[in-house]
C-alpha positions in Angstrom: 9.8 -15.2 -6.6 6.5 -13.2 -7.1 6.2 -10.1 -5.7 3.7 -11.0 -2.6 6.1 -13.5 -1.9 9.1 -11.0 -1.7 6.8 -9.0 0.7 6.7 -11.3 3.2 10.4 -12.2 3.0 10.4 -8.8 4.1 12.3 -7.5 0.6 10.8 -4.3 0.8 11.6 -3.5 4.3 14.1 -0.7 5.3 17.0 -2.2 7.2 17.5 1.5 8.6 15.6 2.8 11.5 13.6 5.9 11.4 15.2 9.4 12.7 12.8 12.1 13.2 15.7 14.9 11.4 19.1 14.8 9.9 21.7 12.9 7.8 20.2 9.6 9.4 16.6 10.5 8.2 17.7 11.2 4.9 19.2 7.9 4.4 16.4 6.7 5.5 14.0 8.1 3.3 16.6 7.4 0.4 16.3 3.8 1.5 12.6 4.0 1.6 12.1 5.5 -1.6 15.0 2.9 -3.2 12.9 -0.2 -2.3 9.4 1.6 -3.4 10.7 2.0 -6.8 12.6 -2.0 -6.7 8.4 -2.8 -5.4 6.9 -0.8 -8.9 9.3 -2.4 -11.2 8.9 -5.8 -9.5 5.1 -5.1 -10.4 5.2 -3.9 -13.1 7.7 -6.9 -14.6 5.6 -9.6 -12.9 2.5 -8.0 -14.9 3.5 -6.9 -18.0 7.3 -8.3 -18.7 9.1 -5.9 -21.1 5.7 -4.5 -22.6 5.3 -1.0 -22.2 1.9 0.8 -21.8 0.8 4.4 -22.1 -1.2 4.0 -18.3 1.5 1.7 -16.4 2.2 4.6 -14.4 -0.9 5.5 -14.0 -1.9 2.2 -13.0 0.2 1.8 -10.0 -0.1 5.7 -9.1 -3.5 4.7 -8.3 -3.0 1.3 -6.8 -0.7 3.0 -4.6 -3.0 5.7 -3.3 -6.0 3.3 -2.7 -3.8 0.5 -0.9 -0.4 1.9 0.5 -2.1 3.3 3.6 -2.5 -0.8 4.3 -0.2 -2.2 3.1 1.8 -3.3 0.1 0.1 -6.7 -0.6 -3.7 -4.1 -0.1 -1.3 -2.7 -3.5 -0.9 -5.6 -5.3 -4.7 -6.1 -4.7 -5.6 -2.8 -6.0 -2.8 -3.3 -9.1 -4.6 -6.5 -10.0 -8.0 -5.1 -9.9 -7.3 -2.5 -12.0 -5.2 -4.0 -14.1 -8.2 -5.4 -15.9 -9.2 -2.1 -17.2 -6.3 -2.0 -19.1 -7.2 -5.7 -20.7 -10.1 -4.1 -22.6 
């Protein structure tokens, strides 16, 4: 399943719901942070497989701070646009 499909199944969703303080809110950020990272390896894998490159981090660092405000398919947008700079 490609990643912007797995977004709208909802795969990157918390289950958890959000506490303003506490042992609750830290699960929940745990959870939050868990399905960011499964989002950036899903990413990354359906981009570049098992290749590694010097700016994949990069890459997504920057995808993520034009696009996460929006969304994470407005991500995947900004990861595929700028993915090209690295094709060169």
């Amino acid at each position: 399943m490609e990643v912007r499909d797995k977004i709208r199944a909802g795969e990157y969703e918390t289950k958890l719901h959000f506490f303003r303080s506490g042992e609750r809110r830290k699960a929940y950020d745990i959870d939050v942070r868990r399905l960011e990272e499964k989002f950036k390896a899903d990413l990354e894998e359906e981009w570049f497989g098992k290749i590694e490159h010097p700016k994949k981090n990069l890459l997504f660092e920057m995808a993520w701070e034009y696009g996460h405000a929006s969304g994470l398919e407005e991500v995947c947008t900004h990861y595929e646009s700028f993915i090209r700079l690295l094709e060169r």
